[in-house]
NUGUKOL-277132 format. One line per field, with one value per residue: residue in one letter; residue number from 0; x, y, z of N, C-alpha, C in turn. Coordinates in steps of 0.02 Angstrom, whole numbers, plus 32768, in hexadecimal, padded with zeros to 4 digits. Each point is the difference from the previous one (the first is absolute). Layout:
# residues N
resn	(A:...);
resi	(NUM:...);
n_px	(X:...);
n_py	(Y:...);
n_pz	(Z:...);
ca_px	(X:...);
ca_py	(Y:...);
ca_pz	(Z:...);
c_px	(X:...);
c_py	(Y:...);
c_pz	(Z:...);
This chain:
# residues 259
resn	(X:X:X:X:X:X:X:X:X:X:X:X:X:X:X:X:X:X:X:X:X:X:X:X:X:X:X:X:X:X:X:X:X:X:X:X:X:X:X:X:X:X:X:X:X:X:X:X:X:X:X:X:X:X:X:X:X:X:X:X:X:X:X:X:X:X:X:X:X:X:X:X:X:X:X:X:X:X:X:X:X:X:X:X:X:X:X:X:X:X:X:X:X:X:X:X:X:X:X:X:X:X:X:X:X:X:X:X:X:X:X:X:X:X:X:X:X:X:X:X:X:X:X:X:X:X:X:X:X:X:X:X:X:X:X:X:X:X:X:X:X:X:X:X:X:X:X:X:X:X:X:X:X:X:X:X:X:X:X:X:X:X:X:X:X:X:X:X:X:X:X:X:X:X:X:X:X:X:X:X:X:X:X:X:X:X:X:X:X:X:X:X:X:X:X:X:X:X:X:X:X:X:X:X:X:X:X:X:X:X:X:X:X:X:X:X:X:X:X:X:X:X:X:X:X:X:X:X:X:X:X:X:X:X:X:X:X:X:X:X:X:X:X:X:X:X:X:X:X:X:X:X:X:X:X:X:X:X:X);
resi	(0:1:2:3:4:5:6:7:8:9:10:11:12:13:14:15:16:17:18:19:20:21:22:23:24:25:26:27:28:29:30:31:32:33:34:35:36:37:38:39:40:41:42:43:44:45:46:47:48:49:50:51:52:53:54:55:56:57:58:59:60:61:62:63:64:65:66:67:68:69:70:71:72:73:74:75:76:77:78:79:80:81:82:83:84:85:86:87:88:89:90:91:92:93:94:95:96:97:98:99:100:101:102:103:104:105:106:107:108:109:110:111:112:113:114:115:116:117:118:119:120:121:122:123:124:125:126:127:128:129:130:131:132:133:134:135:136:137:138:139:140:141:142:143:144:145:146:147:148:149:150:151:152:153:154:155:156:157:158:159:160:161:162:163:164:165:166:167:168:169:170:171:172:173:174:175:176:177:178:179:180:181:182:183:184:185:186:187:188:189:190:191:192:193:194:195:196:197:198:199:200:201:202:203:204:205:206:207:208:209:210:211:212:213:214:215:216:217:218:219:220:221:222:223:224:225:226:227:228:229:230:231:232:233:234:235:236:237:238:239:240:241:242:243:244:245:246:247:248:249:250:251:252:253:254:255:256:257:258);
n_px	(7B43:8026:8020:7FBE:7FF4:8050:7FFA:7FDE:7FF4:801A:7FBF:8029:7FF5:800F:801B:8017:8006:801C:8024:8026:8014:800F:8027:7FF7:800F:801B:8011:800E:801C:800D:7FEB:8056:8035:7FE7:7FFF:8047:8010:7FE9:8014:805F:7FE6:7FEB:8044:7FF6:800E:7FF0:7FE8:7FF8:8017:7FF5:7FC0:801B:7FFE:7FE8:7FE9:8032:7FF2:7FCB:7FEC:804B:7FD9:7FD0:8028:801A:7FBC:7FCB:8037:7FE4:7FD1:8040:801F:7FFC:8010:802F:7FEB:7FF3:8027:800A:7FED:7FC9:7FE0:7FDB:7FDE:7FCC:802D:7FFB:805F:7FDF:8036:7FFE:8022:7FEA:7FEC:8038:8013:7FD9:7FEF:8055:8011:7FD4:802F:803F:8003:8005:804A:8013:7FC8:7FEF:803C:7FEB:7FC1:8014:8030:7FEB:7FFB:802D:7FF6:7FD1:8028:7FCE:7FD7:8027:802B:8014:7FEC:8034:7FD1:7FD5:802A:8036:7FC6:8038:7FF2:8042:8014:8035:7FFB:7FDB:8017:8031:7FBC:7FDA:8023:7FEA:7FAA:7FF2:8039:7FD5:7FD9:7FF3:8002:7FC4:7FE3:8004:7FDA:7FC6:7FF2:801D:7FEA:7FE4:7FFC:8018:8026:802D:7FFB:8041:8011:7FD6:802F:8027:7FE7:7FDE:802D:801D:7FCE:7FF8:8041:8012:7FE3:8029:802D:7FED:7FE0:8029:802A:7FF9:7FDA:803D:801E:7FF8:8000:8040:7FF8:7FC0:8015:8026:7FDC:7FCF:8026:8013:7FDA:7FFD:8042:7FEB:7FAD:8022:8024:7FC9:7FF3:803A:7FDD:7FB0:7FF9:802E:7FD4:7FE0:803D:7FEA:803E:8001:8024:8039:8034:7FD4:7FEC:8045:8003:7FC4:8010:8049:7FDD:7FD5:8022:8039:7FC3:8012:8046:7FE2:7FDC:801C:801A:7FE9:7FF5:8049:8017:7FD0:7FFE:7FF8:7FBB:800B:800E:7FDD:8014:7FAA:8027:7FD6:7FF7:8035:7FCA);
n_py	(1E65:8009:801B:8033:7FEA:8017:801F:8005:7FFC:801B:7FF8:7FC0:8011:8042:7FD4:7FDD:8041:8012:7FD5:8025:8041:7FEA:7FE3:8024:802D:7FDA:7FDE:804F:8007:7FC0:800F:8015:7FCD:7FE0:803F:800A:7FCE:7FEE:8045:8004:7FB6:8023:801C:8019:7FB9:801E:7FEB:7FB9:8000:803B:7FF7:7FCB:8021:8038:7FC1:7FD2:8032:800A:7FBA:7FF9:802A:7FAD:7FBF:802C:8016:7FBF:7FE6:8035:7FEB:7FE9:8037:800A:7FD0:801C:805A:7FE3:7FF0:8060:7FD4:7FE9:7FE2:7FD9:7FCE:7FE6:8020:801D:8020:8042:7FE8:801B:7FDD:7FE8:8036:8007:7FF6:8025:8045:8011:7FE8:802F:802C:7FBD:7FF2:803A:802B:7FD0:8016:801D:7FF1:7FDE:8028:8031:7FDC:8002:8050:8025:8023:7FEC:7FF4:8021:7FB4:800E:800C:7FC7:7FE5:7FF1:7FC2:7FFC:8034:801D:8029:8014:8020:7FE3:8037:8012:8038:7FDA:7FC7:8037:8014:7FAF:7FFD:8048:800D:7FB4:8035:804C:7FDE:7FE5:8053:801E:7FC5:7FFF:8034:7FEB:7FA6:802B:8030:7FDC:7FEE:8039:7FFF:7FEE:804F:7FE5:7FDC:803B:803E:7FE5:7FE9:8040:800A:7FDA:8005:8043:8015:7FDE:802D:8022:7FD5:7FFD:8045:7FF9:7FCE:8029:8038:800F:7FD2:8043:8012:7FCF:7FFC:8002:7FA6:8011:8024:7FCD:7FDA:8021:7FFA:7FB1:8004:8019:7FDE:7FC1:8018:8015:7FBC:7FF9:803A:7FE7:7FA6:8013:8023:7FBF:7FFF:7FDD:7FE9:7FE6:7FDB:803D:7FE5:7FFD:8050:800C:7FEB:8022:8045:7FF7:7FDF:8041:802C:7FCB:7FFE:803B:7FFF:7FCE:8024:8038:7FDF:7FF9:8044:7FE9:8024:7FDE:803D:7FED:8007:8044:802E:7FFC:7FBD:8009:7FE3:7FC0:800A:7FDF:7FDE);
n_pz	(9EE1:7FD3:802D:7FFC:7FD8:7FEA:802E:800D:7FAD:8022:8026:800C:8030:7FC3:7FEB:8038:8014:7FD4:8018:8031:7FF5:7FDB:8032:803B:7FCA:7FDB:804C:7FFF:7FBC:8012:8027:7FFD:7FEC:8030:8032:7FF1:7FFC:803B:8021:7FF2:8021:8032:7FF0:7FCE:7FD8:7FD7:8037:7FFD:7FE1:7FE2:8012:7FEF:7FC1:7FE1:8017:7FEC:7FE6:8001:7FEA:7FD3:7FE2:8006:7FE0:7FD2:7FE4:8000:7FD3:7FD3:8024:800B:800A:7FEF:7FCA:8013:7FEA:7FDB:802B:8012:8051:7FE1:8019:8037:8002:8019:803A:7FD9:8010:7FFF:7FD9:7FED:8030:803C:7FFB:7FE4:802A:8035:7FE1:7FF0:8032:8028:7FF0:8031:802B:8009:7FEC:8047:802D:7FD6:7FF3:8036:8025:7FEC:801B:8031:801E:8004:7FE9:7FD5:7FDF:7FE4:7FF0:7FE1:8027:7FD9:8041:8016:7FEB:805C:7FE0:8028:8024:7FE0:8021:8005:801F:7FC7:8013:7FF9:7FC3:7FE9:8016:7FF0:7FC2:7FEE:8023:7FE3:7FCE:800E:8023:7FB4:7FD8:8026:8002:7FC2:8025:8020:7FD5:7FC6:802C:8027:7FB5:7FFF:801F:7FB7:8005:7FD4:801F:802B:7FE4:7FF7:8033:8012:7FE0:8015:8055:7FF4:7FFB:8042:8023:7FE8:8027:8024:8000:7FD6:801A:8025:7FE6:7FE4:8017:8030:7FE6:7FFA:802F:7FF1:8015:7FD1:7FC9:8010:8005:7FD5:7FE5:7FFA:7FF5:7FED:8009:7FD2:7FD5:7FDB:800B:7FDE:7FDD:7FFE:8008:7FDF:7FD4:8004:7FD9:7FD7:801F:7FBB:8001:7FDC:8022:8015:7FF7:800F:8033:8028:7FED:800D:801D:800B:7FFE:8008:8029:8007:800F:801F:8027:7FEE:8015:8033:7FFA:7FF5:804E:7FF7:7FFE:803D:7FE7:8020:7FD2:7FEF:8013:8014:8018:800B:802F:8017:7FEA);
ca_px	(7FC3:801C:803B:7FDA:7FD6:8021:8057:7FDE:801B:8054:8000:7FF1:7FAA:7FBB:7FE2:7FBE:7FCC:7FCC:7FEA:7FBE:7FC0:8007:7FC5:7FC9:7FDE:7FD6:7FD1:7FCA:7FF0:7FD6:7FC7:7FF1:7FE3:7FB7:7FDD:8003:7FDE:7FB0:8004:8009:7FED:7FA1:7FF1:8004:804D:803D:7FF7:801B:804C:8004:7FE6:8031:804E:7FDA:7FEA:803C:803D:7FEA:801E:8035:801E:7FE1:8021:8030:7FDD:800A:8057:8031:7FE9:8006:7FEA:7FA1:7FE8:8018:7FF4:7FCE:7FFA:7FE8:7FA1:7FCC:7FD6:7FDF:7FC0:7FE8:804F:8032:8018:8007:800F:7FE8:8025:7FC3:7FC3:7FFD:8009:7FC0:7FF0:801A:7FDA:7FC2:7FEE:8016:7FC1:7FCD:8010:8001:7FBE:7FE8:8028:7FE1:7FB7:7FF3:8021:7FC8:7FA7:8005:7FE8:801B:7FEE:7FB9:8024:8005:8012:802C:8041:8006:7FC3:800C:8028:7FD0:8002:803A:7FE3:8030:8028:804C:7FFB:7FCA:802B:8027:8007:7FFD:802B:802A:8002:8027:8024:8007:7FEC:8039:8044:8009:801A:803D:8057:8021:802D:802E:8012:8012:8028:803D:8023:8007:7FC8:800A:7FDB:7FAB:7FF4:8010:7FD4:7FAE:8007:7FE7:7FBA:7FD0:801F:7FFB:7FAF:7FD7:8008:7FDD:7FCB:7FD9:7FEF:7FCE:7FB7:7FC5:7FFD:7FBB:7FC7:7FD6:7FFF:7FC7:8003:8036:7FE8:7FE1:8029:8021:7FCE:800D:8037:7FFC:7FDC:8043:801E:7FC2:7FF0:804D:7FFB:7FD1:8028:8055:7FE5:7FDB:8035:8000:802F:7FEC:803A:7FEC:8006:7FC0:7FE1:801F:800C:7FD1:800A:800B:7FF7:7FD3:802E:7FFB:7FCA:7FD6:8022:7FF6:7FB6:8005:803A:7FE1:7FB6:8021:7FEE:7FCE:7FCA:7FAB:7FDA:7FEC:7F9E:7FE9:800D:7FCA:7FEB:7FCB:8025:7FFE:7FE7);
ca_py	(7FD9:7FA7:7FE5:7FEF:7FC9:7FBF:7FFB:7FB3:7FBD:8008:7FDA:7FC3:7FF5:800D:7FD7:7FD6:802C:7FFB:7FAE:7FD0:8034:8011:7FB3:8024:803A:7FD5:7FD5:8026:8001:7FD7:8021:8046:7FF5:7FDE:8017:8027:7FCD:7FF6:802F:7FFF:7FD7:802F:802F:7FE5:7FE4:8024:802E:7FC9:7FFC:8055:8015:7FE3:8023:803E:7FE7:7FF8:8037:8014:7FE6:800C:8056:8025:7FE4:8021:8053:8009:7FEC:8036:801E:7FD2:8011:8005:7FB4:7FDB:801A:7FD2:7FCB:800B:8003:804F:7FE8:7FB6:7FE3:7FCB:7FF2:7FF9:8022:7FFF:804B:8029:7FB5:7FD0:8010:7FE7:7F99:7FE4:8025:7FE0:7FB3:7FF5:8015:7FCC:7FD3:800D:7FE3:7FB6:7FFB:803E:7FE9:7FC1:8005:7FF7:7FD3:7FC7:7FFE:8046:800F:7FF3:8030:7FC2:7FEA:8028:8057:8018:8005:7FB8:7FFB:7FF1:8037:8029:8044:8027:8038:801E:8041:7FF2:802E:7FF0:7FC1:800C:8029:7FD4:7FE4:801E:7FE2:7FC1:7FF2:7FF9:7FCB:7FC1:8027:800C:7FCA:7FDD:8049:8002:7FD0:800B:803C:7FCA:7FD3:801A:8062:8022:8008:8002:7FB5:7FEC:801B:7FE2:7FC3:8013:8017:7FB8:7FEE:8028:7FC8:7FBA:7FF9:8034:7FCA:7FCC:801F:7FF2:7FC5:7FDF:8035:7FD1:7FC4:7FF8:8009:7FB0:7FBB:801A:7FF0:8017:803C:8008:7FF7:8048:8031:7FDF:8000:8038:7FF5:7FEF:8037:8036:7FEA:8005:8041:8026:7FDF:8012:8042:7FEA:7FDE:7FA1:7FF9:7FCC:7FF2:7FF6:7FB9:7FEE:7FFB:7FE2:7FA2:7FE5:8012:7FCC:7FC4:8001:801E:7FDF:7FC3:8018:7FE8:7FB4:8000:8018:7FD4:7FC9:801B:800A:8045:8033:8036:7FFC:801A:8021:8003:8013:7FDA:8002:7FBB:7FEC:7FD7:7FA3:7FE5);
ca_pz	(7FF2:7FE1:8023:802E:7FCF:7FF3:803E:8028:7FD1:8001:8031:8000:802F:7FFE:7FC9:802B:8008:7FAD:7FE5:8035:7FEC:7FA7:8002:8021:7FD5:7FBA:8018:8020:7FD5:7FE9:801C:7FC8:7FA1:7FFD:7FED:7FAD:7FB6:8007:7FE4:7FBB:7FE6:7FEC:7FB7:7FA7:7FDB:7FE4:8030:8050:7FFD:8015:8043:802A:8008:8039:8036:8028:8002:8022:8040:8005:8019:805B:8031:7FF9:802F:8065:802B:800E:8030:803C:8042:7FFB:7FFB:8046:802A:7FD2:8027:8031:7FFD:8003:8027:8021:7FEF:8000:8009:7FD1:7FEB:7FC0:7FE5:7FAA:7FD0:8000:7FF6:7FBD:7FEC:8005:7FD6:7FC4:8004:7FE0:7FC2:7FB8:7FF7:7FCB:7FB4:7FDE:8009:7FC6:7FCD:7FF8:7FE3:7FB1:7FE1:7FF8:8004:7FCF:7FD2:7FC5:7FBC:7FD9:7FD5:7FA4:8015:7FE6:8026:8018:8025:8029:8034:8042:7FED:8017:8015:8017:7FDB:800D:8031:8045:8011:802B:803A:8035:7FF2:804A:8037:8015:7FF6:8049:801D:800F:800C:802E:8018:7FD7:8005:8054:800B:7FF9:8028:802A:7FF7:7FE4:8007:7FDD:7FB4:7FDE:7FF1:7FF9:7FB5:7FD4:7FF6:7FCD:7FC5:7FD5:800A:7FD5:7FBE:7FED:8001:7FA8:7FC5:8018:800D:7FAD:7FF9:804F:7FF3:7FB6:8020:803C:7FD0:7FC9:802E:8022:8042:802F:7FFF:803D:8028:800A:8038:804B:8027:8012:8035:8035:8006:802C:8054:801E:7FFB:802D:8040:800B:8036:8041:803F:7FF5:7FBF:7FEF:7FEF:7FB4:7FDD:8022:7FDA:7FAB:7FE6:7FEF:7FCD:7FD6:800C:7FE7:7FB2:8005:8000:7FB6:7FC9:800C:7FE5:7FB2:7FC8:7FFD:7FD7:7FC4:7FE4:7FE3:8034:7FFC:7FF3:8045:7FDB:7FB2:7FBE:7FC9:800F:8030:8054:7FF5:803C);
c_px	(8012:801D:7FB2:7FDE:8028:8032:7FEC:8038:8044:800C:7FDF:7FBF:7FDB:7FE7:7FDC:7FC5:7FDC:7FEA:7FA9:7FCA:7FD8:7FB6:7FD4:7FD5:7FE8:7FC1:7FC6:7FEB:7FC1:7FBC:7FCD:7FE6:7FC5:7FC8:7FF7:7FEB:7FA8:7FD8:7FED:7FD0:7FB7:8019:8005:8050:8034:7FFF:8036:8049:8015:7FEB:8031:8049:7FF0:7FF8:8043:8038:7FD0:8016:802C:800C:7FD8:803C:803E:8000:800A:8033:801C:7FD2:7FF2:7FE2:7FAA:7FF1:8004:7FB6:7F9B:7FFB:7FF7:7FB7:7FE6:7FDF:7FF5:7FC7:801B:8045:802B:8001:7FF0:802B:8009:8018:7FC4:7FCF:8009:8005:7FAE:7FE1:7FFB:7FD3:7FB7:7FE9:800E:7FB5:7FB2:7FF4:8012:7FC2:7FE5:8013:7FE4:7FD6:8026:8017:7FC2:7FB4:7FEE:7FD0:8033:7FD8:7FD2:802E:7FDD:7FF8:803D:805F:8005:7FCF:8024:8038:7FEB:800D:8029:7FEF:802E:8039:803A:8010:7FE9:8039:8048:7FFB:7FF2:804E:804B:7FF0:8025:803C:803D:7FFB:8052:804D:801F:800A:8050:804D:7FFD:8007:804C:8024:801B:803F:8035:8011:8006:7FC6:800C:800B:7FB2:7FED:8014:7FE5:7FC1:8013:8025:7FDE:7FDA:8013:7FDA:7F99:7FFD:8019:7FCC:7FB4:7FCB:7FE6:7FF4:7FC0:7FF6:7FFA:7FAF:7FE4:7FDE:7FF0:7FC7:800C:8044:7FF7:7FDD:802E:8038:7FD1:7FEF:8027:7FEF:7FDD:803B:8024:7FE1:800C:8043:800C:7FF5:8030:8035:7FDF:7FE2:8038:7FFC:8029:7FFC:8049:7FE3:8022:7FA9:7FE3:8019:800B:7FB8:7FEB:8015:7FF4:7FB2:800F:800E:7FCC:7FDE:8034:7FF7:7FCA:8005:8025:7FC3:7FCC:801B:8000:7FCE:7FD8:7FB5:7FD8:7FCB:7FAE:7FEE:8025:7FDF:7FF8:7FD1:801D:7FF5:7FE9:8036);
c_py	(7FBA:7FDC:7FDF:7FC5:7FC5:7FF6:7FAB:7FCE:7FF6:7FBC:7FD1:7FF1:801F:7FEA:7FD1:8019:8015:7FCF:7FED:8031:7FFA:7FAA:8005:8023:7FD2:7FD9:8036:8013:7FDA:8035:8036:7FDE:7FCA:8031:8043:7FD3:7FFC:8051:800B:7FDD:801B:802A:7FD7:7FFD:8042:8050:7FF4:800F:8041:7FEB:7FBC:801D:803B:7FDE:7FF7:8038:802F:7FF3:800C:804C:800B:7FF8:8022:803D:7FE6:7FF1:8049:8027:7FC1:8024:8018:7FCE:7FD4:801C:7FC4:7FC7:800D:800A:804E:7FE5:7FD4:7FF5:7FA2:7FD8:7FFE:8047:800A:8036:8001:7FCA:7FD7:8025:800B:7FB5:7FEA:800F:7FBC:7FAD:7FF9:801B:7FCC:7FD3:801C:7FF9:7FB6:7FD7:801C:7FD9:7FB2:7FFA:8010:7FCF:7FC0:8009:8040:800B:7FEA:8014:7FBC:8000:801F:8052:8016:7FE5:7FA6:7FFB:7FE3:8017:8034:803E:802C:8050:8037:8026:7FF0:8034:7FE6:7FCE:8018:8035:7FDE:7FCC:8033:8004:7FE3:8002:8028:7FE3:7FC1:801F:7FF8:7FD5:7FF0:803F:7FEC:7FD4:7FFE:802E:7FBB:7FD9:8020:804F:801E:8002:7FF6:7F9D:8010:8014:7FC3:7FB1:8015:8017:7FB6:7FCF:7FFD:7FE8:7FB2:7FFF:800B:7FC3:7FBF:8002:7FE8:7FBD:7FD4:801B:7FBB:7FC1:8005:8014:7FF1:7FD2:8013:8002:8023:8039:800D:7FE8:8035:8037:7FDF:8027:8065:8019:7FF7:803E:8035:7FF8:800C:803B:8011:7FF6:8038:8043:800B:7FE2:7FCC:8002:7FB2:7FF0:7FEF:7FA1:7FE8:8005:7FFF:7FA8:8007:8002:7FD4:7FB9:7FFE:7FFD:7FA2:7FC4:8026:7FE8:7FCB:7FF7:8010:7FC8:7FB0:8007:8024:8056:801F:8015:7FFD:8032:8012:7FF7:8025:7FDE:7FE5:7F98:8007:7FDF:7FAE:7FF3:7FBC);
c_pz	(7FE7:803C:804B:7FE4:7FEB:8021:800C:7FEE:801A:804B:7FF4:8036:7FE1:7FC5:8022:8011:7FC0:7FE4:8026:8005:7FC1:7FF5:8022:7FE3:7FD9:801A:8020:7FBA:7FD0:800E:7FCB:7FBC:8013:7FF8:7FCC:7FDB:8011:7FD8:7FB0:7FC1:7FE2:7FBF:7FD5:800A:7FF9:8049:8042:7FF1:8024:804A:8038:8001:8042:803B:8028:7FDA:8048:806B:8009:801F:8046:8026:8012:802D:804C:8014:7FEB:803A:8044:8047:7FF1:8006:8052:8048:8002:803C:804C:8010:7FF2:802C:8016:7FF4:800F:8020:7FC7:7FD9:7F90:7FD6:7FB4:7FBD:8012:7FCD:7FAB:7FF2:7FFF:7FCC:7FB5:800F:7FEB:7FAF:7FC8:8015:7FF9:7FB4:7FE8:8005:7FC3:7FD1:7FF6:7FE3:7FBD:7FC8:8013:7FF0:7FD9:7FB5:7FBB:7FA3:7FEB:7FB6:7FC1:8026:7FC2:8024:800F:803A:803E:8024:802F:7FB9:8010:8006:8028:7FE0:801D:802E:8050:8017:8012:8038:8035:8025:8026:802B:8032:8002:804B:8028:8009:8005:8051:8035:7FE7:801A:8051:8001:7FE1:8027:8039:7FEE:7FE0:8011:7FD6:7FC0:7FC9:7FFD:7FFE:7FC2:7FDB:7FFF:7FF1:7FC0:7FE1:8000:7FC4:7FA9:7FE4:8001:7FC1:7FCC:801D:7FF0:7FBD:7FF2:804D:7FDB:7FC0:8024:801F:7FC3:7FCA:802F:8051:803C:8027:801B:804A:8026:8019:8028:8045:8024:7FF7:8041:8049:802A:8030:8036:802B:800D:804B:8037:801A:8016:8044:803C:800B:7FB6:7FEE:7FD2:7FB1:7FD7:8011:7FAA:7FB8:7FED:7FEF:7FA3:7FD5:8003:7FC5:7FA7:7FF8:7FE8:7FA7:7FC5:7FF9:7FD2:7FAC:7FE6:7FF8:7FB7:7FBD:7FFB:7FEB:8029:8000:800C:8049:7FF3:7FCA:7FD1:7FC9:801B:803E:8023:7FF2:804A:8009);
């Protein structure tokens, strides 16, 4: 078993091959802690921390489970069926699945951050917040969901890009490392800072759509929608520095609109 997991290290190529897998996973990663932090962000303070840890150890053991079950995982890309000329098999039909369910939840997640319900003032609570109505239970069973979803994309693009299982083991198990250190301060960041906040759920909508697309057999080249990402990430750092950092106010800031 050791000699199947760390024989690898002993060869100089397959460190090119972990190198270049290991940067693939973080950049399919990003995916995972945007929308663990949007998530996380609905419980009470002393809750978010636990439910982002659970969130990417979680991911971590999908990713592990479907690479110790490659040939199943593989059997995922043969058609079940035709419709509309286009071959579909059990990999499209979770990609589609997983896509509309993010943009439902990045659609959902808007309204409440803009139009949602909020606590009247003297409830006792900080006036003009959404009503948090959500169970730490509900937030990581959505949160594995998804977490199939981007697994499963993230083991047959590593299944492509490397033979041996033990570079794919060992770049999701420090994938997963560097998310659990990253994961704390990307959530508090979206979640002092409104606009990013919606802007993170932007790029989720984003995502959805890359989902559906890649199930439908219109593959959309992911540099496409990551520069876009960051170009956006970007014009907001511009934007925040010009405005000394300080986070503006979505709604219920208790002020009257400036004409």
């Amino acid at each position: 078993m050791i000699e199947t997991l760390f024989g690898w290290m002993s060869h100089p190529e397959a460190w090119l091959a972990f190198g270049t897998l290991l940067l693939l996973e973080l950049i399919l990663g990003i995916d995972n802690i945007v929308f663990i932090s949007i998530l996380s962000g609905k419980l009470p303070p002393e809750q978010r921390d636990r439910a982002r840890t659970i969130g990417l150890l979680g991911a971590g053991l999908t990713r592990l489970l479907l690479l110790a079950s490659i040939a199943w995982v593989m059997t995922l890309t043969n058609t079940l069926f035709t419709a509309f000329g286009h071959d579909f098999a059990g990999k499209d039909l979770i990609l589609i699945g997983g896509g509309l369910f993010l943009m439902y939840k990045a659609t959902k997640e808007m309204h409440e951050q803009l139009e949602g319900p909020h606590e009247e003032v003297g409830s006792g609570s900080t006036p003009g917040k959404p009503v948090r109505a959500v169970g730490f239970t509900s937030v990581i069973i959505q949160i594995m969901i998804l977490d199939i979803v981007f697994s499963l994309d993230s083991v047959i693009t590593a299944v492509g890009m490397a033979e041996d299982i033990g570079v794919m083991v060992s770049a999701v198990v420090v994938t997963v490392a560097l998310m659990l250190v990253a994961a704390k301060p990307i959530g508090d960041f979206v979640q002092a800072h409104p606009t990013v906040k919606v802007l993170a759920l932007s790029f989720l909508l984003l995502i959805g759509v890359n989902l559906i697309a890649d199930g439908l057999g219109f593959h959309i080249p992911k540099g496409y929608t990551y520069f876009a990402m960051g170009f956006s990430i970007a014009v907001e750092l511009f934007n925040m520095r010009l405005r000394k950092s300080q986070p503006v106010e979505l709604h219920g800031s208790g002020r009257e609109p400036q004409v």
